[in-house]
Each structure stands twice: as C-alpha cells, then as structure tokens.
C-alpha positions in Angstrom: -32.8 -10.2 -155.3 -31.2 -8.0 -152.7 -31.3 -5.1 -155.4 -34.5 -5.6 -155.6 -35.4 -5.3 -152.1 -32.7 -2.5 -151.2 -35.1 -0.1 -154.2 -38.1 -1.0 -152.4 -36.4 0.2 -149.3 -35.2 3.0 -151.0 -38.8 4.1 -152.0 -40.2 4.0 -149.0 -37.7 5.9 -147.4 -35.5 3.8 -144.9 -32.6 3.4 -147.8 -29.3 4.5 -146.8 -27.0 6.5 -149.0 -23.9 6.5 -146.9 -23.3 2.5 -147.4 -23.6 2.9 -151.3 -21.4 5.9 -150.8 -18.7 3.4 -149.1 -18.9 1.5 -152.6 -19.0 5.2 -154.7 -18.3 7.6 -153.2 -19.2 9.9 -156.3 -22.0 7.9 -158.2 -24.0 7.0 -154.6 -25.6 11.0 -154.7 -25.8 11.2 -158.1 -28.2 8.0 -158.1 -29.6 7.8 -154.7 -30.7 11.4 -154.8 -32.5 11.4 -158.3 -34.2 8.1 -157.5 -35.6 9.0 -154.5 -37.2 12.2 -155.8 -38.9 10.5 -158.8 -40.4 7.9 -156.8 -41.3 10.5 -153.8 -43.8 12.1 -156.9 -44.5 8.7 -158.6 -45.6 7.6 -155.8 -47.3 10.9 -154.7 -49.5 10.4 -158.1 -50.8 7.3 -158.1 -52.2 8.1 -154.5 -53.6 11.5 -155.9 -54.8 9.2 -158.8 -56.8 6.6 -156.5 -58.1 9.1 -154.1 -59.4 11.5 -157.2 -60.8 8.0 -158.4 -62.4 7.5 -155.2 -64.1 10.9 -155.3 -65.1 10.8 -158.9 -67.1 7.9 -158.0 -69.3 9.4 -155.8 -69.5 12.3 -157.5 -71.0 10.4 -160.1 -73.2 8.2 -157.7 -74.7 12.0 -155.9 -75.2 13.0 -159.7 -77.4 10.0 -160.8 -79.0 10.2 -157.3 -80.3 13.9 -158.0 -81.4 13.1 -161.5 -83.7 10.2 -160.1 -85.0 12.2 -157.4 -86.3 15.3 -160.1 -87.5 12.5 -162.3 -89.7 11.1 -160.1 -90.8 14.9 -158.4 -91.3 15.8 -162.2 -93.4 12.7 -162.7 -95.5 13.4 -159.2 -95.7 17.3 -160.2 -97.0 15.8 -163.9 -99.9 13.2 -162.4 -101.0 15.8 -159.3 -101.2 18.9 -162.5 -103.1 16.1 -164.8 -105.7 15.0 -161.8 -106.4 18.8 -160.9 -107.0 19.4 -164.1 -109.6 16.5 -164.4 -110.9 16.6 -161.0 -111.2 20.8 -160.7 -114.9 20.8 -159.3 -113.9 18.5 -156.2 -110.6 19.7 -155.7 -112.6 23.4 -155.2 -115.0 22.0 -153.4 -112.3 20.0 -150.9 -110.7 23.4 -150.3 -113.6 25.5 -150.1 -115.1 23.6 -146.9 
C-alpha cells in the first residue's frame, strides 16, 4: 500500500528521487525519470481529452441551435411569401396609403 501511494505522489510531482536513490543508487534515475515523464503527458492527455470534450459539446449544442433558428426563419420567410401571394391586392393597397 505504501507503493501505491509513493506512485501517486510521484505523479503529481512531490516524489523524491534522492530517497530511492539511497536504496539504488543506479536504478532510482533510470525509473524515477522515465515514469515521471510518461505520466507528465498521460496525464497532460486526458485533460486535453476532457477539455476538447467539453468544447465539442457546445460546439455541437451552437450547431443544432443555428439549424433551428434558419428552420423556423425559412418557415416564417415560407408563410409571409405564401400570404403575399394570396393576399397581393391588400398588401398593395396597405402600402400604397
């Protein structure tokens, strides 16, 4: 269990390679080094990954949003074209006066 929590320390930065040094001297850099450098990018990625998520998202939400909003100014643009069309006479007439 103290392995375990001496890695997580390790990942996050506050490990300390001169006390596994005292038990390696030779092995501590090779392993300490390598292992914090991999987990420096893993962990770099996965909070790449959720903020790209993130933005993705709303991307997606602004998308829809704009394709319901020219639906519905297509469908206003259809009925007004459609009434002026019917109505022609009194539309003249409202502008005319």
């Amino acid at each position: 269990m103290i392995s375990v929590t001496q890695q997580a320390q390790y990942m996050l930065g506050s490990g300390d390679v001169y006390t596994l040094m005292e038990a390696d001297y030779l092995a501590a850099p090779i392993f300490y080094y390598p292992f914090t450098f991999i987990m420096v990018f893993v962990v770099l990625n996965m909070t790449i990954a959720i903020i790209m998520d993130g933005y993705m998202d709303a991307h997606m939400q602004k998308k829809e949003k704009l394709q319901v909003f020219f639906f519905v100014n297509m469908t206003i643009a259809i009925i007004m074209h459609s009434y002026m069309d019917a109505h022609a006479e009194n539309v003249a007439l409202f502008f005319n006066t």
